[in-house]
C-alpha positions as CSV (number, residue, x, y, z in Angstrom):
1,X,124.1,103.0,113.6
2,X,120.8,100.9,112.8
3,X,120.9,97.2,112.6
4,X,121.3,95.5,109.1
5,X,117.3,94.1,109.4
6,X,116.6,97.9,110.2
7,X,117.5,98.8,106.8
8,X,114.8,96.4,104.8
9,X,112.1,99.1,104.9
10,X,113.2,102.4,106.0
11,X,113.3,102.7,109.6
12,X,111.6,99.6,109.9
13,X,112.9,99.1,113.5
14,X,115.0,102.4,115.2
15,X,117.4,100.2,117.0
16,X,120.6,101.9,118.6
17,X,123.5,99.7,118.2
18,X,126.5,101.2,119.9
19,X,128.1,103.4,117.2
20,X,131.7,102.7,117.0
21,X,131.6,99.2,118.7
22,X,134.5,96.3,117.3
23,X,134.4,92.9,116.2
24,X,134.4,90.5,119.9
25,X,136.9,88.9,121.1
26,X,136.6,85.1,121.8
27,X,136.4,85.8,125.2
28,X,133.7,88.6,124.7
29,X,132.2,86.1,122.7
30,X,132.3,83.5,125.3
31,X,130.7,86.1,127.9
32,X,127.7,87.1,125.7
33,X,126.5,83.7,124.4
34,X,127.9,81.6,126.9
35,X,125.8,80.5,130.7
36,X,123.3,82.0,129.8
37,X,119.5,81.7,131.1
38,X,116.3,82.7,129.5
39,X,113.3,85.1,130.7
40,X,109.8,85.8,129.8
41,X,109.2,88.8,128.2
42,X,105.7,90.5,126.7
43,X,106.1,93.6,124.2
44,X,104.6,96.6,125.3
45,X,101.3,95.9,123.9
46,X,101.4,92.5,124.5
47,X,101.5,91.4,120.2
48,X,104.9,89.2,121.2
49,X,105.3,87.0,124.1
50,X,108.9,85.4,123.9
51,X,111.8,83.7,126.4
52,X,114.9,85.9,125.4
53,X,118.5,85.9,126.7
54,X,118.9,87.9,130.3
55,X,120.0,91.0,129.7
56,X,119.0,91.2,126.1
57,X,117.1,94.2,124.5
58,X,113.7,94.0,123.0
59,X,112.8,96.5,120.4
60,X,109.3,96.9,118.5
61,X,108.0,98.9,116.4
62,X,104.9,99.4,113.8
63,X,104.9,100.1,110.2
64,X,101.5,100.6,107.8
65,X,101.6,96.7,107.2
66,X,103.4,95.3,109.8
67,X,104.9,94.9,113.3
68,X,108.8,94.9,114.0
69,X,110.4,92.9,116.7
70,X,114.6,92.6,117.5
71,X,116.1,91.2,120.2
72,X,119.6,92.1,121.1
73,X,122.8,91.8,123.4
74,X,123.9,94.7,124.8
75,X,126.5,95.3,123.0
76,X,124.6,95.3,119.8
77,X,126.8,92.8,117.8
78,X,124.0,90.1,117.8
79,X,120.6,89.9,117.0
80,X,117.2,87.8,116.3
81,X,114.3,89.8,114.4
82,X,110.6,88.7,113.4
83,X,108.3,91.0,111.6
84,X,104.6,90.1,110.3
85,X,102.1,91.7,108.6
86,X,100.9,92.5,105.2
87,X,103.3,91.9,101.8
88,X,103.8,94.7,99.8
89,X,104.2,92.5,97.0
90,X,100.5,90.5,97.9
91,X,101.4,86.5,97.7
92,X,104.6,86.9,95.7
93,X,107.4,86.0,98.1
94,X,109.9,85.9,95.7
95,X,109.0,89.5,94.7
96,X,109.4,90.2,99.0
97,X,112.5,88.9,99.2
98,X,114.0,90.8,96.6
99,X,112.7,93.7,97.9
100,X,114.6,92.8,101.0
101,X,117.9,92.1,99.4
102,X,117.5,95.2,97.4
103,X,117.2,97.5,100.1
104,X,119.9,96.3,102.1
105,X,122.3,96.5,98.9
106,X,121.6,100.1,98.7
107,X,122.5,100.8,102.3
108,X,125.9,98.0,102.2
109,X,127.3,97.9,98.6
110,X,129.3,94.9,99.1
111,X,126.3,92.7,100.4
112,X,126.8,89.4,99.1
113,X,124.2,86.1,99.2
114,X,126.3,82.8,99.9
115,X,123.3,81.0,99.4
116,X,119.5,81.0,98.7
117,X,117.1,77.8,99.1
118,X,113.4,77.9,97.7
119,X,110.8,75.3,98.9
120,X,108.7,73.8,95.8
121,X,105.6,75.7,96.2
122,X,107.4,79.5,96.5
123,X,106.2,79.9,99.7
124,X,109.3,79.8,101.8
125,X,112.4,81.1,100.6
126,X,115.8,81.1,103.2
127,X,119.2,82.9,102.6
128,X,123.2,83.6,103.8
129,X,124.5,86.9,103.3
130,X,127.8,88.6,104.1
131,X,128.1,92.4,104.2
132,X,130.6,95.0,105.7
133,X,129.4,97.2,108.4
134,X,131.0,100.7,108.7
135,X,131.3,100.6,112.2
136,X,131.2,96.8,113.4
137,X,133.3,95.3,110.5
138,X,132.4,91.8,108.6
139,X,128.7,90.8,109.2
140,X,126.8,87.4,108.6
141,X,123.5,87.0,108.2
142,X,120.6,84.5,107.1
143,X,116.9,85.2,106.3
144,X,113.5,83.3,106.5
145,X,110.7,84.8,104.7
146,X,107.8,83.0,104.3
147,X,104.5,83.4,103.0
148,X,101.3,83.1,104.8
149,X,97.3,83.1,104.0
150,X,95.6,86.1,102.7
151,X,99.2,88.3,101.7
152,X,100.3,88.4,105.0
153,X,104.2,87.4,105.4
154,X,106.6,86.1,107.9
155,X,110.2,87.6,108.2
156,X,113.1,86.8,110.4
157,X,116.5,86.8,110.1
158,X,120.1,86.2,112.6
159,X,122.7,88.3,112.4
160,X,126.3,88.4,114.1
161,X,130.0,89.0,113.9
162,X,130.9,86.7,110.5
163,X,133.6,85.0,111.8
164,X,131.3,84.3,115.3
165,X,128.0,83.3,113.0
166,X,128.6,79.5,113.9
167,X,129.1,80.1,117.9
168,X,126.1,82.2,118.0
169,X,123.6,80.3,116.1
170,X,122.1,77.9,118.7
171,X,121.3,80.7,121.0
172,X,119.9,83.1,117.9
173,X,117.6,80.2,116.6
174,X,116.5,79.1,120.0
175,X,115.3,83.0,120.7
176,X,113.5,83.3,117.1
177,X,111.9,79.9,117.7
178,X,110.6,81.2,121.1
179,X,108.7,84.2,119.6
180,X,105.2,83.9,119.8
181,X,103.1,86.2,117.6
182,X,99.6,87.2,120.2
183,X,96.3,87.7,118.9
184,X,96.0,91.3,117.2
185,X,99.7,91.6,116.5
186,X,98.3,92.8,112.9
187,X,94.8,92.9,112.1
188,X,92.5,94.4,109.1
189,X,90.1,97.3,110.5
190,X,87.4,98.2,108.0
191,X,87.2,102.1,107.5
192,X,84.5,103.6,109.6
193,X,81.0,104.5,107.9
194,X,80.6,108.1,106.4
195,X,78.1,109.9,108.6
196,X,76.6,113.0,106.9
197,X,73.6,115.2,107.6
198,X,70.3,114.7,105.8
199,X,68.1,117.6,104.7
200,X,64.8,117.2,102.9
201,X,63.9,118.4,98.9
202,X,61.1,118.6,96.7
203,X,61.2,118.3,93.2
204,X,59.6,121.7,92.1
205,X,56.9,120.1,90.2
206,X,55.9,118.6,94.0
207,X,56.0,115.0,91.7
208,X,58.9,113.7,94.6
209,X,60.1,114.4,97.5
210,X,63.1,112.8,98.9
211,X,66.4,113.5,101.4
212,X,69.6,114.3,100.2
213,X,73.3,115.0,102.3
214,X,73.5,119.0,102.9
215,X,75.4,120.8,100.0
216,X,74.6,118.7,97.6
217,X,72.7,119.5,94.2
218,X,69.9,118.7,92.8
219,X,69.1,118.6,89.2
220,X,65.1,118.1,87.9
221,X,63.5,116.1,85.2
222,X,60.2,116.0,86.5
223,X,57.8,112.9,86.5
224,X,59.5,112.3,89.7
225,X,62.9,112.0,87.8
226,X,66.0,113.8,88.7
227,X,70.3,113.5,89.7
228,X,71.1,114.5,92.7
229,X,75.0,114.5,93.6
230,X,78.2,116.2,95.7
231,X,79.6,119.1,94.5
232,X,82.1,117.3,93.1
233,X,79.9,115.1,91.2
234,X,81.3,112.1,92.2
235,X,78.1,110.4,94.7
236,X,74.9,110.5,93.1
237,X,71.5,109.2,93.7
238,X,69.5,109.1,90.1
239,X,65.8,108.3,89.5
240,X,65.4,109.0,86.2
241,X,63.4,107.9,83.0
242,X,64.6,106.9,79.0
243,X,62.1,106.5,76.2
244,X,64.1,104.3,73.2
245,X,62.8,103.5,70.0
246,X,63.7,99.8,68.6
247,X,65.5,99.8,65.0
248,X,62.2,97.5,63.8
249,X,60.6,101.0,63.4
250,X,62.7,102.2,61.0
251,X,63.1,106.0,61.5
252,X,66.0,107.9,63.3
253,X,66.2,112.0,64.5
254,X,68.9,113.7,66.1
255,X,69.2,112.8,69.8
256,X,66.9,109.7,69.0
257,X,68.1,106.6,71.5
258,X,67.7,103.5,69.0
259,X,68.2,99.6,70.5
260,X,66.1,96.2,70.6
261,X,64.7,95.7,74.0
262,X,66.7,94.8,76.7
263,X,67.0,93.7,80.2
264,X,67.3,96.3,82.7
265,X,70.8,95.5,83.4
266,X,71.9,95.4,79.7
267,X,70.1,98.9,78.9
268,X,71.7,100.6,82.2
269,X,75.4,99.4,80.4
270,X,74.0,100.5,76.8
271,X,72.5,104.0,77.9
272,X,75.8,104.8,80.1
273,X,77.6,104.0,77.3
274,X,76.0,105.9,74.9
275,X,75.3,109.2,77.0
276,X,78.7,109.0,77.9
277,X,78.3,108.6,81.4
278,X,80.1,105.8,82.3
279,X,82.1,103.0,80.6
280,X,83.8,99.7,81.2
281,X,80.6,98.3,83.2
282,X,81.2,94.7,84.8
283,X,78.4,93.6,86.9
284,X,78.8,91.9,89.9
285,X,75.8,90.7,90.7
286,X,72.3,91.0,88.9
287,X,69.5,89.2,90.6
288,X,66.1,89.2,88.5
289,X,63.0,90.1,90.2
290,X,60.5,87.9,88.4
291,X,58.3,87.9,91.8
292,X,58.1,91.7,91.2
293,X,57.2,92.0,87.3
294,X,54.6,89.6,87.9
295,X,52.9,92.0,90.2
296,X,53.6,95.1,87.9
297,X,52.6,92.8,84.5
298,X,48.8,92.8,86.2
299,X,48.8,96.4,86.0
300,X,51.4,97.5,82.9
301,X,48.9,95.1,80.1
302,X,51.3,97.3,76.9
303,X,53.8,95.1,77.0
304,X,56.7,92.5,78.6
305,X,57.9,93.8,82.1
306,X,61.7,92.9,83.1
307,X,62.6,93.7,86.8
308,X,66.6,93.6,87.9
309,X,68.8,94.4,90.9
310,X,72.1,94.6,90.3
311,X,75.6,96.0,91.2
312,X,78.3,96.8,89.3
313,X,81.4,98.6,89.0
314,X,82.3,101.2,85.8
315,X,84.7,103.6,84.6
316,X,83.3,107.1,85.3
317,X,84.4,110.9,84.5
318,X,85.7,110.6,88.3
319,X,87.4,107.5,88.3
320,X,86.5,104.1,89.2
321,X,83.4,103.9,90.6
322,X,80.8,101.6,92.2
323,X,76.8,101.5,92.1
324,X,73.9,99.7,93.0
325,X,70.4,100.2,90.8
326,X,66.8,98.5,90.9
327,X,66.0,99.0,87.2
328,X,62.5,98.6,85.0
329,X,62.4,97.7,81.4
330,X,58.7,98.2,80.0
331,X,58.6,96.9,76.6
332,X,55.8,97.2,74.0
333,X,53.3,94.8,72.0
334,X,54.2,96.5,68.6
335,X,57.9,96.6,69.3
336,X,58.4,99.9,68.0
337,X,60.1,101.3,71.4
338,X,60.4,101.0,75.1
339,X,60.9,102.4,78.3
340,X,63.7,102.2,81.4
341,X,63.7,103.2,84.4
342,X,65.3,102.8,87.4
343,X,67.0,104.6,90.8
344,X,70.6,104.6,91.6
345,X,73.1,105.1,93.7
346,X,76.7,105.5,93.0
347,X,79.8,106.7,94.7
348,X,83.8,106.1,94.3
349,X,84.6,102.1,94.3
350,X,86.6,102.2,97.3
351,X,83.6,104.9,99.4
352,X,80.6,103.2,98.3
353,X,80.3,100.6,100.8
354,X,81.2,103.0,103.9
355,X,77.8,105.2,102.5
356,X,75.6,102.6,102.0
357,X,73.5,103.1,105.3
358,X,73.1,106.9,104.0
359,X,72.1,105.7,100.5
360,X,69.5,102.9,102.1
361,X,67.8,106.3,103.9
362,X,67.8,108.3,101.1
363,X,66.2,105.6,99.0
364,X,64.1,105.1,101.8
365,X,63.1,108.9,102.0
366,X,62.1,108.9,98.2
367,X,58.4,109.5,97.7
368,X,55.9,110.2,94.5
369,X,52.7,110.2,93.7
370,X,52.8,106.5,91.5
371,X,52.0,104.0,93.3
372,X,53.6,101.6,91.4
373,X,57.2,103.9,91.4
374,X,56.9,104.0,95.1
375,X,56.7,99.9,95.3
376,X,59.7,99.5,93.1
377,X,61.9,102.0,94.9
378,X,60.7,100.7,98.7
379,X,62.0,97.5,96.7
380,X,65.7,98.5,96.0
381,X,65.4,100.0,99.4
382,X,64.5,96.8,101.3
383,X,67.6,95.1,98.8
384,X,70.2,98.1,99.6
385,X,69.6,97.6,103.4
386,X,69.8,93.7,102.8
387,X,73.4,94.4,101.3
388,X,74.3,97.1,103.9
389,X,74.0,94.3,106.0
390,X,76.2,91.8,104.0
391,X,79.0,94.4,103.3
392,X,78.8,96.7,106.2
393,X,77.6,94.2,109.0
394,X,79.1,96.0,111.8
395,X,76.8,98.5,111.5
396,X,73.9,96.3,111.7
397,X,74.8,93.8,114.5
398,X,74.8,94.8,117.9
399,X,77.2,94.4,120.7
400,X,76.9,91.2,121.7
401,X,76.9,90.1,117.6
402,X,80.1,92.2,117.4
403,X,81.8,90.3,120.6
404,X,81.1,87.1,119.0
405,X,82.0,87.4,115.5
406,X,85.5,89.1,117.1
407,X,86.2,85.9,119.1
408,X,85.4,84.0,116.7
409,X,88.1,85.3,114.2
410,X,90.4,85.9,117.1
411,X,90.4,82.4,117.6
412,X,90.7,81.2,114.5
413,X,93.7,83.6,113.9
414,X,95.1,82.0,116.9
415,X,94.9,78.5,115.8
416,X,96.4,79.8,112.5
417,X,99.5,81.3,114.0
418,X,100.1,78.1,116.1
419,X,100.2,76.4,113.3
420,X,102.2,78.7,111.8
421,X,104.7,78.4,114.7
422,X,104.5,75.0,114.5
423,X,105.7,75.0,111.5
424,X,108.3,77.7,111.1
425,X,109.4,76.3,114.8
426,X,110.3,72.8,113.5
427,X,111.8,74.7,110.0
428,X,114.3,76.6,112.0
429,X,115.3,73.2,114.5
430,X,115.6,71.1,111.3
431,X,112.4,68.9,113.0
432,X,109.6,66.7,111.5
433,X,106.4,64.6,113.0
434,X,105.3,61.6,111.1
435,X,102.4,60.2,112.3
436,X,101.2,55.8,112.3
437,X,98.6,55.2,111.3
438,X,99.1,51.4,111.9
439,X,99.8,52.0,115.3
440,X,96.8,53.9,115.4
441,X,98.2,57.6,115.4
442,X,101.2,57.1,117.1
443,X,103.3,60.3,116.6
444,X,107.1,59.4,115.6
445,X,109.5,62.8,115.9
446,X,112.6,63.2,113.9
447,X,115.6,65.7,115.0
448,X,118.9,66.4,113.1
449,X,120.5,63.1,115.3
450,X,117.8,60.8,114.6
451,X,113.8,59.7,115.2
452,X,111.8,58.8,118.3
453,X,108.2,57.2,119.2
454,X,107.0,59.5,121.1
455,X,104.6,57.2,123.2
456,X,107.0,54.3,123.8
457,X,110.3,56.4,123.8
458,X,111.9,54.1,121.6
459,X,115.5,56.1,119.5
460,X,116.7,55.0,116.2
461,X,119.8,57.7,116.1
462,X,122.1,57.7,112.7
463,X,122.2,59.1,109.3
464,X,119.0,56.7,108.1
465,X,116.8,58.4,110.8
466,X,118.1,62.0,110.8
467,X,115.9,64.8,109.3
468,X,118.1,65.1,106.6
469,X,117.6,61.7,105.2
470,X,114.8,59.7,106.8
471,X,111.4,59.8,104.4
472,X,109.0,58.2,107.2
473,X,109.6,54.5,106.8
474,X,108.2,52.8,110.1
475,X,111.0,51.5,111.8
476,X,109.1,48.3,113.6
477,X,106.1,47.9,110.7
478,X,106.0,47.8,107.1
479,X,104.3,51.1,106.7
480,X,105.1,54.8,104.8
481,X,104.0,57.1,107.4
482,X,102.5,60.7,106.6
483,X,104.8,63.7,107.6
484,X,102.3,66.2,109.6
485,X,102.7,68.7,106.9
486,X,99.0,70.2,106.5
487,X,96.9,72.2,109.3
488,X,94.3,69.4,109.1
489,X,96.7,66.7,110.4
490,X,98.0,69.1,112.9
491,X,95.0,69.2,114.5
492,X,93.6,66.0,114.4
493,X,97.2,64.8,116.1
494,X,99.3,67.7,117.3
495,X,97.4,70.6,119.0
């Protein structure tokens, strides 16, 4: 039978447990917690490092989100699991830990909480629970989950014989608080970039020439203007032109486009919207190319000249997609009508970035006979491959970049889980590090019996001193001492 932790997230951990095994005896109990010594011992690939009981069986295992580790006697009546990785419910560790409870009440109907403690900010929650197990009789149990940076969560729990809970506890506590979690125990890997052959196409017209993926389609405008796109119609790559009138003129016809003059990120919203290409448009960034109208106003004399780069997400036939355009809005004197232009890309919201370097050489590839088209799309080309860079930088750096932006967040995940076991080490012990700074950073340690100075060994022992009650009065000085309760005083005194 699997292991009440087992039974949070289906077949979190496979752990064998000695089917029809029997509550202990005391003397059984005696033999498995009692004399015992402790050995080193790395997981298979080397994500946990921990001191466990002699004789004691490790088991790991990986899940989507997370990494699974229990530790447990031989006989399979006690056991200590960790696993870490990525919330299913993002930051909301309430929402975890009743998805915990949950599951377990579903596999042991009688499951009951005894208790359930919340810290002030929601981040660490800790509970008792009884249940019956079919085989091994009345369980105990108690549960840390705790919430840490970026939706990534903590879990681990004790279990044992209920009426052998007590007996066991310094030995379970002392193996969970011995668990180190290693560099690359859980990691985010972005997706790989979409490779896909390039063939070349000409406009029939011969007013553009450009490169598209093989299999796609191509449909013409002409002027240099036409939609390119998968079968499927869900990448594109647009270059395409829209004559409006302005209402100041006065006159509508049927298919007539009718709007005051915008920016070239306003129109691209108001034309998708109105063709009914895409809705819901919510820009993400739109950076005005002032530098570039100025160069086109000395040439285009008929009017004001607006240049924009932006990116944006919107609601398409397809689904939720994402798109980057370097867009033209010509205006006129009178201020009868106007013209937009502009070339796009597009793709799904959650593909886009992985094609970028294939969009950057198709924009790259795009050629017509206008000068002044081909300046404003080698533009958005120079500005795509800026942002390939930004959002795909893997691609871009080479090996040596790659080595030390890895190390770099390596480390820094390192420092973050010491911390992190500095913390969750000194949670479970019922431990707490003030630090002086009259006596110019002297650290003082408090246990459950009482607190010491750690650089002159000096003990105050009893109730006044304990963790439970002291609240970092200086025992020689008159001064309120910090508790070492943030990363930033860790470091600067701990690490």
């Amino acid at each position: 039978m699997r292991s009440f932790t087992a039974t949070l997230f289906a077949a979190a951990v496979a752990v064998a447990m000695g089917g029809g095994a029997t509550a202990p005896s005391d003397a059984q109990t005696q033999a498995v917690l009692g004399g015992f010594r402790m050995e080193k011992h790395v997981s298979r690939e080397a994500h946990f490092v921990l001191y466990k009981p002699a004789g004691w069986q490790v088991y790991e295992g990986t899940q989507p989100t997370f990494r699974t580790l229990a530790v447990c006697d031989p006989g399979g009546q006690y056991e200590a699991a960790v696993f870490y990785g990525t919330s299913p419910t993002s930051g909301d560790v309430l929402a975890l830990t009743r998805l915990f409870v949950s599951g377990v009440g579903r596999q042991f109907p009688d499951l009951t909480l005894t208790r359930a403690l919340t810290s002030p900010d929601g981040k660490r929650i800790v509970y008792d629970a009884v249940f019956t197990h079919p085989q091994k009789g009345p369980r105990a149990f108690r549960c840390w989950v705790i919430g840490c940076p970026n939706a990534e969560f903590l879990y681990m729990s004790i279990e044992a014989p209920r009426d052998r809970m007590e007996a066991a506890k310094p030995l379970l506590m002392t193996t969970l608080s011995n668990v180190r979690i290693m560099r690359g125990a859980f990691g985010r890997t972005g997706a790989a970039p979409i490779q896909v052959r390039l063939v070349p196409y000409r406009l029939s017209d011969g007013s553009a020439a450009f490169q598209m993926p093989q299999g796609w389609r191509c449909q013409e405008f002409g002027n240099g203007c036409f939609w390119a796109s998968d079968p499927a119609g869900s990448y594109g790559f647009i270059v395409a032109s829209v004559d409006v009138i302005t209402p100041q003129l006065g006159v509508t016809f049927p298919g007539a486009i009718i709007s005051p003059y915008r920016s070239p990120s306003s129109a691209m919203a108001f034309l998708c919207n109105h063709q009914g290409l895409a809705s819901n448009m919510r820009f993400t960034n739109v950076i005005p190319r002032a530098d570039l109208a100025g160069q086109l106003a000395q040439v285009y004399t008929a009017g004001p000249v607006q240049v924009e780069e932006f990116l944006y997400t919107c609601t398409t036939r397809g689904g939720l997609a994402k798109g980057y355009t370097f867009g033209l809005s010509f205006g006129s004197r009178l201020g009868t009508n106007w013209n937009y232009r502009h070339a796009t890309v597009i793709a799904p919201a959650d593909a886009f970035d992985r094609f970028l370097g294939t969009f950057a050489t198709m924009l790259g590839s795009y050629q017509i006979n206008d000068q002044w088209a081909r300046n404003y799309v080698a533009q958005g080309m120079a500005r795509l491959r800026q942002l390939q860079q930004q959002t795909s930088a893997m691609v871009a750096r080479n090996a040596q970049e790659i080595r030390q932006m890895m190390q770099a967040a390596y480390d820094e995940r390192q420092r973050s889980m010491d911390y992190i076991d500095y913390q969750r080490t000194n949670y479970i012990r019922g431990q707490q590090d003030w630090v002086s700074q009259m006596e110019g950073g002297t650290i003082y340690h408090t246990d459950a019996w009482g607190t010491t100075n750690t650089t002159t060994g000096e003990r105050w022992d009893g109730k006044a001193y304990d963790y439970y009650h002291y609240q970092g009065q200086n025992p020689k000085y008159n001064e309120q001492m910090q508790g070492i309760d943030s990363r930033r005083l860790w470091e600067r005194h701990v690490r």
